[in-house]
GUVEXDO-448773 format. One record per atom (N, C-alpha, C): x negated, y, z negated; residue in one letter. Coordinates in pm, whole numbers, padded with zeros to 5 digits, always signed. Atoms other than C-alpha are relative to their C-alpha. Layout:
<tivexs>
XYZa/...
</tivexs>
This chain:
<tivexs>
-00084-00117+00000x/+00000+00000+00000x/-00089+00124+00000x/+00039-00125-00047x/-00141+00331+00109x/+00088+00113-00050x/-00074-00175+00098x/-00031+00679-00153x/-00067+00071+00100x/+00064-00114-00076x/-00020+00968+00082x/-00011+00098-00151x/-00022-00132+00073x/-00125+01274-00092x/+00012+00122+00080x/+00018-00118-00093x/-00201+01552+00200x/+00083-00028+00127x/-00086-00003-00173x/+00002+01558+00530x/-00047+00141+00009x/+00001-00138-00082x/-00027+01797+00802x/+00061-00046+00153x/-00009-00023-00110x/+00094+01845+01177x/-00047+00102+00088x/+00018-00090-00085x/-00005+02003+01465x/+00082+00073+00099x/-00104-00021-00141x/+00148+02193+01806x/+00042-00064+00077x/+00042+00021-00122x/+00016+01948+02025x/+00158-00067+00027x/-00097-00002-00054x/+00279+01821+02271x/-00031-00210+00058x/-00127+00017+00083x/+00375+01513+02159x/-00081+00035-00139x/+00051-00046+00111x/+00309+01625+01782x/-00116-00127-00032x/+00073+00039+00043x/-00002+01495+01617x/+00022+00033-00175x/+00029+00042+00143x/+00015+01344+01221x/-00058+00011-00041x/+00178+00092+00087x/-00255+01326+00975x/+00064+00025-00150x/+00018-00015+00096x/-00263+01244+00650x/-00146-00076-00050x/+00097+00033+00056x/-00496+01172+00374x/+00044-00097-00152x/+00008+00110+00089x/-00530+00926+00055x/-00055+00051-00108x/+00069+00022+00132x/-00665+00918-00332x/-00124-00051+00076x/+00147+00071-00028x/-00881+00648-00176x/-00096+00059+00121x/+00156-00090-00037x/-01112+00858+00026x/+00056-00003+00155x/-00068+00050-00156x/-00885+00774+00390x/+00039+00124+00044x/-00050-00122-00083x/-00805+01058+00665x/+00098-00094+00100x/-00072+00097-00105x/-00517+00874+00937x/+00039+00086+00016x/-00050-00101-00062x/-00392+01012+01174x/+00086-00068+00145x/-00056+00084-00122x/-00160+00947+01477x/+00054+00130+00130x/-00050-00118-00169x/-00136+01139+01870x/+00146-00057+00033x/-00088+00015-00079x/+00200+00986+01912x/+00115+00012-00066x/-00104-00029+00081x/+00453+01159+01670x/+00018-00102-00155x/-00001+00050+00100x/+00392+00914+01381x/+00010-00162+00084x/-00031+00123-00003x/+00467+00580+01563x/-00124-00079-00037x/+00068+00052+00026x/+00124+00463+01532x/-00127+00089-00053x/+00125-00092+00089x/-00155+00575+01288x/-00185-00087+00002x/+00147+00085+00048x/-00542+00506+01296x/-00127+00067-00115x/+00135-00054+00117x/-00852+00592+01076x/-00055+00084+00053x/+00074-00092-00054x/-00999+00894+01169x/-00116+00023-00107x/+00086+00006+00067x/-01222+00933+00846x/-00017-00098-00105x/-00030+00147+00154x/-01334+00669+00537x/-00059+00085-00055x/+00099+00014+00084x/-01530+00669+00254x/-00038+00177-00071x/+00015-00127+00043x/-01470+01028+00135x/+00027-00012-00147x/-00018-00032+00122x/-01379+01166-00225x/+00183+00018+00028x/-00126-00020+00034x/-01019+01200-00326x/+00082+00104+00134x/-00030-00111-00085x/-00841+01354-00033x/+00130+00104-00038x/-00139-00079+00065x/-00549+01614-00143x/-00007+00120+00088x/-00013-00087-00131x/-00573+01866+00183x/-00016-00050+00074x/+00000+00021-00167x/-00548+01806+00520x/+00068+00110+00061x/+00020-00095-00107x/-00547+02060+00781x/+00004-00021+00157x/+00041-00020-00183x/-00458+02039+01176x/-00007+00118+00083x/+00027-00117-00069x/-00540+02268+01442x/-00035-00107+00165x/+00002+00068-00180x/-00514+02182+01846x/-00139+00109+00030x/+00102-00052-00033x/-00843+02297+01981x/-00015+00011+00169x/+00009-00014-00189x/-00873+02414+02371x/-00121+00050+00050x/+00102-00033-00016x/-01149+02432+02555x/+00044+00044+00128x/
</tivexs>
């Protein structure tokens, strides 16, 4: 079982998820929530998360 503590969304078009964990986990998903993967491990307590669409 996975405790969110941080959520966030972005603009992008379809929306982009992320949350974060106690246990040190960043997930995140490009396809409105249906599917989520690991974007960071092995951190400290996560309790923010932050998105932002970036254009180059």
């Amino acid at each position: 079982m996975v405790l969110r503590d941080a959520a966030a969304v972005d603009i992008a078009d379809p929306v982009g998820v992320y949350f974060g964990t106690r246990g040190g986990e960043v997930y995140g998903s490009a396809d409105e929530g249906a599917t989520f993967r690991t974007v960071a491990a092995h951190l400290p307590d996560v309790l923010c998360v932050r998105a932002a669409v970036i254009e180059s």
